[in-house]
C-alpha positions in Angstrom: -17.1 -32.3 -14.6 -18.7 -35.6 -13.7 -18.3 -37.1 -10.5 -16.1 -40.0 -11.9 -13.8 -38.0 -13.8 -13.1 -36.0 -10.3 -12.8 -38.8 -8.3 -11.0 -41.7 -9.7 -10.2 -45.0 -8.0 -6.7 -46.1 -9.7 -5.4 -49.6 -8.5 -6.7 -48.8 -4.9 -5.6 -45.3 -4.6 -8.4 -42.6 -4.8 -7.5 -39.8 -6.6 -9.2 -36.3 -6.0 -8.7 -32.8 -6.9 -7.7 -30.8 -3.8 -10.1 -27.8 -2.6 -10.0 -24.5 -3.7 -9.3 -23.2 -0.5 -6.0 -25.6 -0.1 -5.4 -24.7 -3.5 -5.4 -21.2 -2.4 -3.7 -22.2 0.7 -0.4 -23.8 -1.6 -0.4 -21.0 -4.1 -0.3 -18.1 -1.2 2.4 -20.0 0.5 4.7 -20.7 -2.9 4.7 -17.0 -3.7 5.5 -15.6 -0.1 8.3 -18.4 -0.3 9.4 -17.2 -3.4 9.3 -13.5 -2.5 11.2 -13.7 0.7 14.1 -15.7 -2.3 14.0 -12.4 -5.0 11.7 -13.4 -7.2 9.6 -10.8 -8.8 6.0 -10.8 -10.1 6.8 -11.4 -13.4 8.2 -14.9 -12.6 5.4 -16.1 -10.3 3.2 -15.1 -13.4 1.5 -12.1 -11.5 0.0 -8.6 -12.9 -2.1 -9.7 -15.6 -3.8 -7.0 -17.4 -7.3 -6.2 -17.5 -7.4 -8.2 -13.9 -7.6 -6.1 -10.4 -4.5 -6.0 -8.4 -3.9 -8.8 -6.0 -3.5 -7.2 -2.4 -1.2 -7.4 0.6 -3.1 -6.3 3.5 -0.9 -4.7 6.2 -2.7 -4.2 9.7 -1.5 -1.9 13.0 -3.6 -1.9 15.8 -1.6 1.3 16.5 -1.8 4.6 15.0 2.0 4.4 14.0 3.3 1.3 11.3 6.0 -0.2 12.6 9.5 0.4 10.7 9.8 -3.7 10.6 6.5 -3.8 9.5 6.5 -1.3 6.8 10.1 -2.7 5.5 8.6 -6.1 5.4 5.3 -5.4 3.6 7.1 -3.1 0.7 10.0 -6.0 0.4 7.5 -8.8 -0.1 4.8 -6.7 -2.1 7.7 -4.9 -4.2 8.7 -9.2 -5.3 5.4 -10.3 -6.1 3.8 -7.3 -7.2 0.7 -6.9 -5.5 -1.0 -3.6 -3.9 0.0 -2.3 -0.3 -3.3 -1.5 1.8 -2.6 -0.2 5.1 -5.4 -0.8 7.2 -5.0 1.1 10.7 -7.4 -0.5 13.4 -8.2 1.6 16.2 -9.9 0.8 19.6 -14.5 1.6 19.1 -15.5 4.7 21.3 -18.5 4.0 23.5 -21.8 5.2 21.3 -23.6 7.3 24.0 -21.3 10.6 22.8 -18.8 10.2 25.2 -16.1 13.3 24.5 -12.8 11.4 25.5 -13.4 8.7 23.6 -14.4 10.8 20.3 -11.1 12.6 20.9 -9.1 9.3 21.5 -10.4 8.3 17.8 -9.6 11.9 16.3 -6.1 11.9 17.7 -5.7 8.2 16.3 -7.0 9.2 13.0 -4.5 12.0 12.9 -1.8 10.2 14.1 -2.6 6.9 11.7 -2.5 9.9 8.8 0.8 10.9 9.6 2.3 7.3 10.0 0.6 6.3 6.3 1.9 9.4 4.7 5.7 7.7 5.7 4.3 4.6 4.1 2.8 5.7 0.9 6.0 8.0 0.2 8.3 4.6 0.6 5.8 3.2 -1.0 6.0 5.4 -4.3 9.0 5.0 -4.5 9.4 1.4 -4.8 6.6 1.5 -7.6 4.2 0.2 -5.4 0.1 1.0 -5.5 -0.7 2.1 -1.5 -3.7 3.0 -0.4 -4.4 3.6 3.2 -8.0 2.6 5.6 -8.7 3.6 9.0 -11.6 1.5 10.6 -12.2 1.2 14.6 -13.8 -2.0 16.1 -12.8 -5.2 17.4 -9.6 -6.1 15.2 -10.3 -9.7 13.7 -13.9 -8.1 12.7 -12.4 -5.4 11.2 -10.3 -6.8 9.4 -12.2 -9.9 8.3 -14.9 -7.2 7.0 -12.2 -4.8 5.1 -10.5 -7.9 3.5 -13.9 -9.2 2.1 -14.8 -5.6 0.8 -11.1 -4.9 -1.0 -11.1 -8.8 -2.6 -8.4 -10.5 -3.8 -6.1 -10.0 -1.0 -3.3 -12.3 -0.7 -2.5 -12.7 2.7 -2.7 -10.1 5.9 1.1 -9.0 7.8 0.4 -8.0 11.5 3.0 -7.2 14.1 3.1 -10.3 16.0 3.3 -8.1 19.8 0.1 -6.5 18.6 -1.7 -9.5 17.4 -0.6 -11.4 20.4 -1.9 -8.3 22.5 -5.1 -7.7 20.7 -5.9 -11.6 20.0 -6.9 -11.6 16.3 -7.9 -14.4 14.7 -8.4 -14.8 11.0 -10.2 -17.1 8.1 -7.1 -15.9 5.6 -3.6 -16.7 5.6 -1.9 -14.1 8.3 2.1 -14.0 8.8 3.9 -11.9 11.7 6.7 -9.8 11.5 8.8 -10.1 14.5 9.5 -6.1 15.3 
């Protein structure tokens, strides 16, 4: 596309093709509208076959989902028919071996396995694809890094008491449920 026929001057008025990113920015925001009001996938022109899933990323900064959390994610992923991934984000151990902190991240990891067994079983039966990721590191790099590795992720749902807590900033569209 030439340079004129993107940006054309009409009577004074310049005309120009928004970004992909706001583009993305619109679209995101029209389906999570449209969700939250009962529409399903099918009418927002979703699960095309032959295409990867899209993805709703659902973070906890604690080993346990939240019941709020969990309801929200399989409500709003159930009406626009995208993949659950539960990604659990536990606190980095020091590296010089230290024994309390390698147990902290075992009893996490077995208590984050628990908590996403819940999920995936409410998850299945809704009909929804659920897959579950334990990472530990600084939260907004984790998840930053896990979003750009699973592609085509829609948006991220956080608790907003943990990402007020753990201060998580992020490049992609994030909403907070209130639980």
């Amino acid at each position: 596309m030439a340079a004129s026929d993107r940006d054309k001057t009409v009577a004074g008025v310049r005309l120009r093709r928004p970004s992909r990113f706001r583009e993305f920015l619109e679209d995101t925001a029209q389906a999570a509208g449209m969700a939250e009001h009962g529409l399903e996938g099918a009418d927002l022109g979703l699960g095309v076959p032959g295409v990867e899933n899209k993805k709703v990323v659902v973070v906890s900064t604690e080993p346990e989902f939240a019941p709020a959390l969990v309801s929200q994610a399989l409500g709003v992923a159930g009406r626009l028919g995208t993949e659950v991934v539960a990604l659990s984000v536990g606190r980095a151990g020091n590296e010089s071996g230290n024994q309390t902190a390698a147990k902290a991240m075992e009893l996490f990891t077995m208590r984050a396995e628990k908590s996403a067994e819940n999920f995936g079983l409410a998850a299945s039966e809704a009909g929804l694809a659920f897959r579950h990721v334990i990472r530990f590191g600084r939260a907004a790099d984790v998840v930053e890094s896990e979003c750009g590795r699973l592609r085509r992720v829609e948006f991220v749902l956080a608790l907003k008491e943990q990402r007020g807590r753990d201060g998580f900033h992020l490049s992609m569209p994030l909403f907070e449920v209130i639980g």
